[in-house]
Each structure stands twice: as structure tokens, then as C-alpha cells.
N, C-alpha and C positions, 0 to 999 in steps of 0.2 A: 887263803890266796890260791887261786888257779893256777893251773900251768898251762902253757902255752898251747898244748894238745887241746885242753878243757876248753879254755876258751874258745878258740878254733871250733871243735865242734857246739860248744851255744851258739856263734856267730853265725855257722851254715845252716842251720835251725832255722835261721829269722830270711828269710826268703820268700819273696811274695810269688802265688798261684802261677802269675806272667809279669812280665814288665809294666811298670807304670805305662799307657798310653794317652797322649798332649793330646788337647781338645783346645779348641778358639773358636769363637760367635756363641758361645755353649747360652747364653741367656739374652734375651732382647731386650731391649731400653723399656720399654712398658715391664714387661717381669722385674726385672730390675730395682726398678720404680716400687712395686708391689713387695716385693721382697724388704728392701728397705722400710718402705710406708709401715710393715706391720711391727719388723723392729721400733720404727720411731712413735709410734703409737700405743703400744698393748703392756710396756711393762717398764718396769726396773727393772735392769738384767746386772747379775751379781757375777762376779768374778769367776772364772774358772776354775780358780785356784780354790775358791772358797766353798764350791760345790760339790766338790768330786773329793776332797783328801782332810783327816783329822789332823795330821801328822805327815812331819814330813817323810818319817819310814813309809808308809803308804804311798808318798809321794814319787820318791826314790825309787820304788818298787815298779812304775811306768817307765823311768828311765833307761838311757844305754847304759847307764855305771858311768865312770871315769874319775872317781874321788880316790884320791892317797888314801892311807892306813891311817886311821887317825882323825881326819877331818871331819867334822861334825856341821853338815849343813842344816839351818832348821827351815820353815817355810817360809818366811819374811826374804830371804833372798832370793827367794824365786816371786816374789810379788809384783805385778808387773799388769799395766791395763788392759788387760785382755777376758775381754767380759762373751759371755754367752747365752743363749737362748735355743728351744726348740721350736722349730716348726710342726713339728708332726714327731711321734712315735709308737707304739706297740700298735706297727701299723696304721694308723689310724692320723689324717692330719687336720692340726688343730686351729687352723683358721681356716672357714672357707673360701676367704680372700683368692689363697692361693694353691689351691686344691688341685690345680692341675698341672702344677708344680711337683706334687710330690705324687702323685700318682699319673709319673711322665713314661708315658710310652718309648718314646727314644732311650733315656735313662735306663730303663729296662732292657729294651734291647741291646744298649752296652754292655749292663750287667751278665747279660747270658754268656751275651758275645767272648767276653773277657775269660770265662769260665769254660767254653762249649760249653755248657748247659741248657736242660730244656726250658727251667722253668727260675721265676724267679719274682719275690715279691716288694715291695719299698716298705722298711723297716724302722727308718728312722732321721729325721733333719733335720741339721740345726745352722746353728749361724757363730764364728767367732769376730767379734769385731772392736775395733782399739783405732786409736788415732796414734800419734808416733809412740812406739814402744820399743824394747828392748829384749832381749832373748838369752834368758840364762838356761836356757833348755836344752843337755846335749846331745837329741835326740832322744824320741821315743814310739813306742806302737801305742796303736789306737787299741781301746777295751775289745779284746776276741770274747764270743760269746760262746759255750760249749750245751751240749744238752743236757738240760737239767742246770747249769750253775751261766749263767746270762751276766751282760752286762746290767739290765735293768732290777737284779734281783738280788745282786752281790757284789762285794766290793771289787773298784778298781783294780786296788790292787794284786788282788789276788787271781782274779780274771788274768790278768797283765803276767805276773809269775808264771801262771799256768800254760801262757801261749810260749814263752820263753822258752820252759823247762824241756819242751818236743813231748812230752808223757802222753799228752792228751790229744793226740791229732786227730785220731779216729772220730775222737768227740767232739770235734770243731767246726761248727756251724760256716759255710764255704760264707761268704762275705763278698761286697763289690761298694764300691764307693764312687761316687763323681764330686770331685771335689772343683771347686771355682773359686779364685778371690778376683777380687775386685779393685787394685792398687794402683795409686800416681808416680808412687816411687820409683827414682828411676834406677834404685838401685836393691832393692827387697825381692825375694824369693823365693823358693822354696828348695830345700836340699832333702835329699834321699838318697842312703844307700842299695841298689836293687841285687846285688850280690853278696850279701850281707854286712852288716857293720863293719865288719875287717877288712871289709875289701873297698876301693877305690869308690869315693859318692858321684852323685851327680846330681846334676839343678835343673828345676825350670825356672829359666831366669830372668828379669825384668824387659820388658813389661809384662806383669801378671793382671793387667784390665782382662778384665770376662776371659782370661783362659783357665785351663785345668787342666786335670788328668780323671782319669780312670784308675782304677788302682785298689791291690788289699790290701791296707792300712795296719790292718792287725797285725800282719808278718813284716810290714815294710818298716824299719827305722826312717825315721824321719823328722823333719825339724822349720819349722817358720825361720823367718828370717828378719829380721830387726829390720824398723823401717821408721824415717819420718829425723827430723832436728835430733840430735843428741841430748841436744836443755831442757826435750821437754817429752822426753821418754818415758819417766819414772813423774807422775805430779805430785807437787807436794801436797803432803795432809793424805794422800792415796794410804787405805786399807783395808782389813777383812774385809767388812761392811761398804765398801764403795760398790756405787750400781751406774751404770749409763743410760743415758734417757733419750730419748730425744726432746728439744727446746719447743715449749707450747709456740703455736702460731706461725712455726716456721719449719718445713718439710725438709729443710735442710743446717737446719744446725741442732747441734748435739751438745749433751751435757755430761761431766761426770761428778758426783755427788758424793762426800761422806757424811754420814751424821745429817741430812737434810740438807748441807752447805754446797753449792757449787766450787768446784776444785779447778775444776779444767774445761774451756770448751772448744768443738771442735766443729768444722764444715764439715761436708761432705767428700770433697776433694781430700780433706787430711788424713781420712779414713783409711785402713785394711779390713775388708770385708770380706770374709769365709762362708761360702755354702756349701753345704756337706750333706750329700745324699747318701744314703745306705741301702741297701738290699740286703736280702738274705736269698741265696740260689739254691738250688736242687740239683741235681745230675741230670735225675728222669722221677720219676713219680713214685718207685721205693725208697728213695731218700726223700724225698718232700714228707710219705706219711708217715717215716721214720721220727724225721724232724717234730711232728704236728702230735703225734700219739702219745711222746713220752714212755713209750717199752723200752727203749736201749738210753736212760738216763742217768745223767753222774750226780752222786749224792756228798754232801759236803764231807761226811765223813771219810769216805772214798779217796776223796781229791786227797786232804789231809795225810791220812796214812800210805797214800802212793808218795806223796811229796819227800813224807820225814824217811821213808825205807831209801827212797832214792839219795837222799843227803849222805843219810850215814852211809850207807852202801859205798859212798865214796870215800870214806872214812872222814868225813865231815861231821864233828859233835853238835847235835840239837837236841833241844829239849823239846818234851811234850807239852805244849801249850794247856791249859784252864780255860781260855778263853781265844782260841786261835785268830777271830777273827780283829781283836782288837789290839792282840801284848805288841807292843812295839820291838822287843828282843825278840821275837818270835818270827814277826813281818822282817828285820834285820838281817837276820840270819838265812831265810829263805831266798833274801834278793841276795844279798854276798852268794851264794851257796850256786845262783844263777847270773850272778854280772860277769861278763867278759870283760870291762875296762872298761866300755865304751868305745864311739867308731875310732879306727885307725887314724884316721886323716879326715880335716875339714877342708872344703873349698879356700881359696887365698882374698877370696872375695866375702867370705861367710864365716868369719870365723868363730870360736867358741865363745859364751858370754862371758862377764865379768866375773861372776863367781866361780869358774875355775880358773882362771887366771891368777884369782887369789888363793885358793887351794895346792896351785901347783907347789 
């Protein structure tokens, strides 16, 4: 367990580059349209939950903390319809429906904007979207990417540790995001701490139709916010394996499926719709071929042995993994060794979900 000191400093750690800055009109009814069109067209899009994490120590390990001594959460409580998809990454976007979408000049000139920076490239876009859902999530940072160990090349969660611990700043690929949903709700959100988790949050609040922000998501905690009927947040028969579709024939309705069966369907009105832009910035052009050449690169073993010296340093007992990136006691003890509690305070309007409720 931490003291109060500890925490405190993990807390001032997690601090984004500048303040989140609100955007409105960010996408036109025709983008819109396109952006949608390719979600309701081009796939089965599989759970969040199912793509990113084996375990829910991996899971926990994106989180802000906030669990008793004791409590043992596994994945299934954090199961919840919230499916995803890419539009484009390792640079490169992968429909060319919407191609000028992701290689948006405006976009980019936020990105610098937000950084001073000269230079800056789009890295990576996806999409979250769910019809009424629920939010057992008590905030979290988005995967930091460092040189040499990437979000695309290594696990969440240790990316995620990694950005926590402060160890590794040097090594931290600067980041910019334009983030937009798309919601009817007149009461869903988005909540952020921008002084970090211990300190006082704040929302962009509804209505979130086409607005957004700007923002480093890596540093920022941060948290969706429940939206849509209470009854029909969680559908029944919803699992590992459920995927969301869109409904042949019809540009506007939606399906969610387990096992081949339809579970749940939904309009387009019902929807929370998440686009998520990434960049990856530069300073000036010794950091851009810094970034690009790979000479000042972190190597797994590296990360590892900086982690565990810093643990025990603190007089914190860990053991030497076999398998660091998979033992579960291993990922366990790295997130204890890094969780501040989780944020101090939620909004009165947003509050925690149901599984710490049950935890407390």
C-alpha cells in the first residue's frame, strides 16, 4: 500500500502536455455519413474488452486503481457493449473511402498547434461505438507509445505501467489526439482529470453530437460516460465473442450478435459514436529522425530491469518474472507498486460504475 506522499507523486505524473482544448462542427454530415457507412459495411467489430486484454491483471493495469485490499475483480465485470474498429494505422489508412479523413490537414495543424511543434504525422484511427451502455471504467490513459517498445508491438498493459511509472519520459513518443463522439444522450459525457487524478475532474458535457477535444490521452485519465435506457445497457446473451454489425439493407440500423445470433438491435439515434485521431509530433527535425532511426531505443529487457530496481528501491518485494510479459503476479504487483487509489472525486452527475460500488 502507498502513502499518501507516493501516491501524490504518481498522481502529478499523469498530466497532459496542455489542457484538453473543445472543438464543435469538428465533422460534416457527408464525413459523417462516410465514417459510419464503413463501420456499417466492412466488418464484425469485436469487443474492446476482447481485443486488447488476456486477463484482467492486464486489464487493471490501464486503469486509475481504486479497488480495496482484497478484492478480486475478473473481466466479465467489466463486459459491457463497447465494440471497436480501425480506420487506418502504422500510418497508413485503410479504407480509401475515407482517406481524407485521416490524412486531415486541419487535424494536423491542431496536432502541432497543441504541442508548439513543427512537425507531425497521423498515426493512427479508430472508432468506439455501443448503443446504451454502462461504464464500470474508473478511469484510464490511452496506450503511450515509447521508442523502441509501441503500443502496436507490445502489450497494453505494460505500455500503460510504463507511462504511469514517470521512468520513461524521455522515451515517450509526444502524442496528440482529436477525439469526437457523436451522442443523442442528453445526459452522457466525457469526464477528465487535467490536473491529475487527485486533483478536482472536469467534463465535456452533453450534448457531445460532433464535438470534441484535442488532447494527450496518454497522460490524461480519463473516462466515458454511461449513456442510453438502464434495461438495456448490458444485453442479454452479450459476450467474449459478441461483434456489432451493421443490418444488411439498411444504412441505419445496427446489430449486436453472439454465436451468429442477434442479441440486440439498434438505430442510429441509439448510438455513441467515438472517432479517435492520433498523431505522433516532433519538436523540429532532431526529434522527428530521432524518432524514425531507432539509435536512442528501449529494449524490453531494459524497461523490465528499470521497473523491478525501481520497485524494490522503494522497499516494495517483487519477484523476477520467467515470463514477464504474461505471469499475472508479476503484471499484479507492477500495477499495485504504481496505482494511486484511483481519481479523488467523480462529477455528481458521472459517477463511478457498479463494480466499485460493489467492491467498496
Amino acid at each position: 500500500m502507498l502513502n499518501d506522499a507516493q501516491r501524490r507523486h504518481l498522481s502529478d505524473i499523469l498530466q497532459p502536455a496542455s489542457p484538453p482544448r473543445e472543438l464543435s462542427d469538428i465533422f460534416t454530415p457527408e464525413q459523417h455519413r462516410r465514417l459510419l457507412d464503413v463501420v456499417h459495411d466492412q466488418g464484425e467489430w469485436k469487443l474492446i474488452i476482447a481485443q486488447h486484454f488476456a486477463s484482467a491483471e492486464e486489464l487493471i493495469a490501464t486503469f486509475a486503481g481504486g479497488f480495496p485490499e482484497g478484492f478480486e475483480p475478473t473481466l466479465d465485470m467489466f463486459l459491457t457493449p463497447t465494440f471497436r474498429g480501425f480506420y487506418g494505422n502504422y500510418s497508413t489508412c485503410l479504407y480509401p473511402e475515407i482517406s481524407d479523413l485521416f490524412y486531415n490537414q486541419t487535424f494536423l495543424g491542431h496536432a502541432k498547434s497543441y504541442w508548439g511543434a513543427e512537425y507531425a504525422k497521423p498515426q493512427m484511427m479508430l472508432f468506439n461505438v455501443n448503443g446504451p451502455c454502462g461504464n464500470n471504467d474508473p478511469g484510464h490513459l490511452d496506450t503511450p507509445s515509447f521508442r523502441g517498445i509501441r503500443y502496436e508491438n507490445s502489450p497494453t498493459w505494460l505500455c500503460s505501467i510504463m507511462g504511469r511509472s514517470g521512468l520513461f519520459q524521455d522515451y515517450m513518443i509526444k502524442m496528440a489526439q482529436v477525439i469526437t463522439w457523436f451522442s443523442h444522450d442528453p445526459a452522457s459525457g466525457f469526464t477528465y482529470w487535467p490536473k491529475g487524478p487527485l486533483s478536482q475532474p472536469a467534463r465535456l458535457q452533453s450534448p457531445i453530437y460532433n464535438r470534441g477535444i484535442v488532447v494527450q490521452n496518454e497522460m490524461l485519465v480519463h473516462r466515458g460516460e454511461a449513456n442510453g435506457p438502464i434495461e438495456r445497457q448490458r444485453p442479454a446473451g452479450l459476450g467474449f465473442d459478441s461483434v456489432f454489425t451493421g443490418e444488411k439493407g439498411d444504412p441505419d440500423g445496427w446489430v449486436v450478435k453472439t454465436g451468429g445470433e442477434v442479441i440486440e438491435r439498434y438505430r442510429t439515434e441509439d448510438l455513441r459514436f467515438l472517432v479517435h485521431w492520433s498523431a505522433e509530433v516532433f519538436e523540429d527535425y532532431a526529434e522527428l529522425k530521432k524518432n524514425m532511426d531507432g539509435s536512442d531505443n528501449l529494449t524490453y529487457d531494459r524497461v523490465f530491469e528499470t521497473l523491478i530496481k525501481d520497485v524494490r528501491s522503494r522497499g516494495i518485494a517483487i519477484d523476477t518474472p520467467t515470463d514477464p510479459m504474461r505471469d499475472p503476479a508479476f503484471i499484479k504487483a507492477l500495477n499495485s507498486a504504481y496505482d494511486y487509489g484511483g481519481p479523488a472525486e467523480y462529477p455528481v452527475d458521472a459517477p463511478r460504475g457498479e463494480v466499485y460500488a460493489a467492491a467498496a
